[in-house]
C-alpha positions as CSV (number, residue, x, y, z in Angstrom):
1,X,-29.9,-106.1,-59.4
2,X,-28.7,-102.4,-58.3
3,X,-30.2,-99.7,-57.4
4,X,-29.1,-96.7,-58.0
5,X,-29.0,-93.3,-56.2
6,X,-32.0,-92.2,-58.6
7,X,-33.4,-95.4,-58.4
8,X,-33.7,-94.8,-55.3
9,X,-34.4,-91.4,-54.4
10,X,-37.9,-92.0,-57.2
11,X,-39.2,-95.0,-55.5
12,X,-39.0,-93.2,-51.9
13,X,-40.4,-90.0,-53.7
14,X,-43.5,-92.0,-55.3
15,X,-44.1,-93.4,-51.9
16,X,-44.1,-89.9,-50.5
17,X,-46.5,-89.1,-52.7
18,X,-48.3,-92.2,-52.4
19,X,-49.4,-91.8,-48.6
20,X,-49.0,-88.1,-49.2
21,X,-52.4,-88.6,-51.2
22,X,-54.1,-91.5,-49.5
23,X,-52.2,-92.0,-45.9
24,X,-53.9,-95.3,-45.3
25,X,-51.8,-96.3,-48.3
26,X,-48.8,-96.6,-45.4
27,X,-50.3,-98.3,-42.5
28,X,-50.9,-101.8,-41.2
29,X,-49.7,-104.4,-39.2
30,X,-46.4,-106.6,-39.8
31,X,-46.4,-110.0,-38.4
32,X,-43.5,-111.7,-37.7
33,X,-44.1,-115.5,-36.6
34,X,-41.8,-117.4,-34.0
35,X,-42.2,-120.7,-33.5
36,X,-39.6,-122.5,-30.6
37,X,-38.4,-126.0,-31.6
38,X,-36.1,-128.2,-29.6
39,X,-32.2,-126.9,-28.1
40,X,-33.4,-123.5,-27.6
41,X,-33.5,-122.4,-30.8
42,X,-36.5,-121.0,-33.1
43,X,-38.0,-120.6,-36.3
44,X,-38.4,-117.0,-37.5
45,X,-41.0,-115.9,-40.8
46,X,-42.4,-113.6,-42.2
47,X,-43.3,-113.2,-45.8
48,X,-40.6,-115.0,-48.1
49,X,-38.3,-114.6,-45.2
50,X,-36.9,-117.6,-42.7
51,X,-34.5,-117.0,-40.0
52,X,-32.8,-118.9,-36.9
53,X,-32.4,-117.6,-33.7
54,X,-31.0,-119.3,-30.7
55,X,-28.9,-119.4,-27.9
56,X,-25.8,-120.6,-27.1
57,X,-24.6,-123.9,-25.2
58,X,-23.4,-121.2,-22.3
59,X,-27.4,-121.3,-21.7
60,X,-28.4,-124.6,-22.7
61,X,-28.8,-124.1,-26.7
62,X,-27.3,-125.5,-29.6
63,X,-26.2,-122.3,-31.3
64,X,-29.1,-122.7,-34.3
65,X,-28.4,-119.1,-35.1
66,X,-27.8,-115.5,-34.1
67,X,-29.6,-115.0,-30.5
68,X,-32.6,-112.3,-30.4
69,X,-30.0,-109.8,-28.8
70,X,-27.6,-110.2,-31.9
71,X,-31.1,-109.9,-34.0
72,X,-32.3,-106.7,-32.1
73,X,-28.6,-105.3,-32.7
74,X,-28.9,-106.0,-36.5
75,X,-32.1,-104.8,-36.9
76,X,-31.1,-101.4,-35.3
77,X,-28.2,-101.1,-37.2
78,X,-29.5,-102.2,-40.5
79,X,-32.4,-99.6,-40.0
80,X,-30.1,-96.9,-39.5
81,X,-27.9,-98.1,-42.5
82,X,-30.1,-98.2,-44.6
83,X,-32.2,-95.2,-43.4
84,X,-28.7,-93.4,-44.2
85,X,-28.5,-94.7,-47.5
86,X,-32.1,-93.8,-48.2
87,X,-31.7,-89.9,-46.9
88,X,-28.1,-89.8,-49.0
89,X,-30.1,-90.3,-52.4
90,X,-33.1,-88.4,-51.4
91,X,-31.4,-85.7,-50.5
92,X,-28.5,-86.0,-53.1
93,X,-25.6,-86.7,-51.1
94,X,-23.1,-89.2,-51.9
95,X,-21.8,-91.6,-49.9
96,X,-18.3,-93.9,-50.4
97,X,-18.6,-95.9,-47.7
98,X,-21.1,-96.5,-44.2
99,X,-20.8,-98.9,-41.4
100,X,-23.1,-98.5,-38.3
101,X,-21.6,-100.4,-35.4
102,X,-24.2,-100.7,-32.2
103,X,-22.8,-101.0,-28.6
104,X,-25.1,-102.5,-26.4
105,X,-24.0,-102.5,-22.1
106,X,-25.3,-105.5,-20.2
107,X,-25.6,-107.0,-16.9
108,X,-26.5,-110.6,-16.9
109,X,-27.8,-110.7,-13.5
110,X,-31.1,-109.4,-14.4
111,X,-32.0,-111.5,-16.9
112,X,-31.1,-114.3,-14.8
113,X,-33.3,-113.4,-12.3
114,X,-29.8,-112.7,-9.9
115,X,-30.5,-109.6,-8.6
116,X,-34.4,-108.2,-8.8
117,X,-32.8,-104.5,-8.7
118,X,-30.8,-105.2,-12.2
119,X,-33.5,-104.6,-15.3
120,X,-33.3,-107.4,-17.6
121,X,-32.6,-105.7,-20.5
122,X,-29.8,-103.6,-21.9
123,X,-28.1,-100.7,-19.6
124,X,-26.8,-98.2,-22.1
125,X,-26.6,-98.1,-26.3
126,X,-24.8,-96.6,-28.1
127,X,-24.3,-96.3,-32.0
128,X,-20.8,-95.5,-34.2
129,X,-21.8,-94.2,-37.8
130,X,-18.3,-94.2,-40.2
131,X,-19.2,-92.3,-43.1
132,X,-16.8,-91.3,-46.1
133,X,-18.3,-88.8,-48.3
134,X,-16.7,-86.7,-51.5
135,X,-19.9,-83.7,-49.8
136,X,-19.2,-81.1,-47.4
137,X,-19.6,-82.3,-43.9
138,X,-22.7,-80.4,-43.0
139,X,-24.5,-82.6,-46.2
140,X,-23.1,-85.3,-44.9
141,X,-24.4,-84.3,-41.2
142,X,-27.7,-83.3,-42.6
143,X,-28.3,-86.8,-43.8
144,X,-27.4,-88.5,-40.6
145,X,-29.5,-86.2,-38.6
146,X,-32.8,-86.6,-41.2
147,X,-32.1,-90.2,-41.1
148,X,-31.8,-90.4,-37.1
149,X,-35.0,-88.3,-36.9
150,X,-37.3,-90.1,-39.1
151,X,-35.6,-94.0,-37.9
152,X,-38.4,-96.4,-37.2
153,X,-36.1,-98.5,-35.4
154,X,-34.1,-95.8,-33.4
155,X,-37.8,-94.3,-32.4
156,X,-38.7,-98.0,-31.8
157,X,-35.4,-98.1,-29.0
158,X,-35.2,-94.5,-27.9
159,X,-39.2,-93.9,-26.7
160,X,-41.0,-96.7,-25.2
161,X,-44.0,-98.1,-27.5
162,X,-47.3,-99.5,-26.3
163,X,-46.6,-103.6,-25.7
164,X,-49.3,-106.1,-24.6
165,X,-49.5,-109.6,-24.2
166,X,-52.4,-112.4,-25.4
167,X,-51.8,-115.3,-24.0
168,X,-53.9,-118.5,-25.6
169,X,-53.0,-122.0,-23.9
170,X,-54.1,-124.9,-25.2
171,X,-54.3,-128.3,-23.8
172,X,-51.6,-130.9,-25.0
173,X,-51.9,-134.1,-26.2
């Protein structure tokens, strides 16, 4: 099954109009469940979806899958991807071809508990978009900009969210 530039643009258009009307229409909570299994790996769903993360035999895994930092990479990529591909029809614009290719700097040491004064995560990002377009460039630029501005995932990255922990322990049999 395709979907087509209209296709496209009148789904996104009745959901406009959808949560234009009735905002509650568009909010909730997504739950994603993770459940660790043996050789460092785990078990990822959510919906109809399954996935596999895990690590590599360089930290004591199996390599079940992808590890979360590929997964984070993917998910920021495929957001912006996609968020391009939905701005193009909305706004008319036609694209040939997209690839979004994510950089991400790291430093080991932190996350290894080396060196206290290294953070954990990721130093720097940075994101490629290669885009071929028969539309003037400044169509083309007005896409990539709507889409980079309205990007759950880039928000998600660029400005820190609110994060808390539960933590439930139970005793083990």
């Amino acid at each position: 099954m395709s979907s087509t530039a209209t296709d496209i643009k009148t789904a996104l258009e009745r959901n406009v109009k959808a949560v234009t009307l009735r905002p509650s229409v568009g909010q909730g909570t997504a739950v994603t469940r993770v459940r660790l299994r043996d050789g460092l790996a785990c078990d990822i769903t959510e919906g109809p979806w399954t996935l596999t993360a895990g690590m590599t035999e360089k930290y004591g895994g199996t390599n079940a899958g992808p590890n979360p930092g590929v997964l984070g990479r993917a998910a920021l990529g495929s957001c912006l991807a996609l968020g391009y591909g939905m701005w193009a029809a909305r706004l008319g614009v036609p694209i040939t071809s997209l690839d979004v290719e994510i950089q991400a700097d790291y430093d080991v040491r932190g996350e290894l508990a080396v060196d206290d004064s290294v953070r954990p995560g990721y130093t720097a990002m940075r994101y490629i978009v290669r885009v071929a377009s028969p539309a003037p460039e400044e169509d083309v630029r007005r896409v990539i900009d709507t889409a980079d501005r309205y990007s759950s995932w880039r928000d998600d990255i660029a400005n820190p969210v609110p994060l808390t922990r539960e933590l439930q322990i139970s005793k083990a049999e």
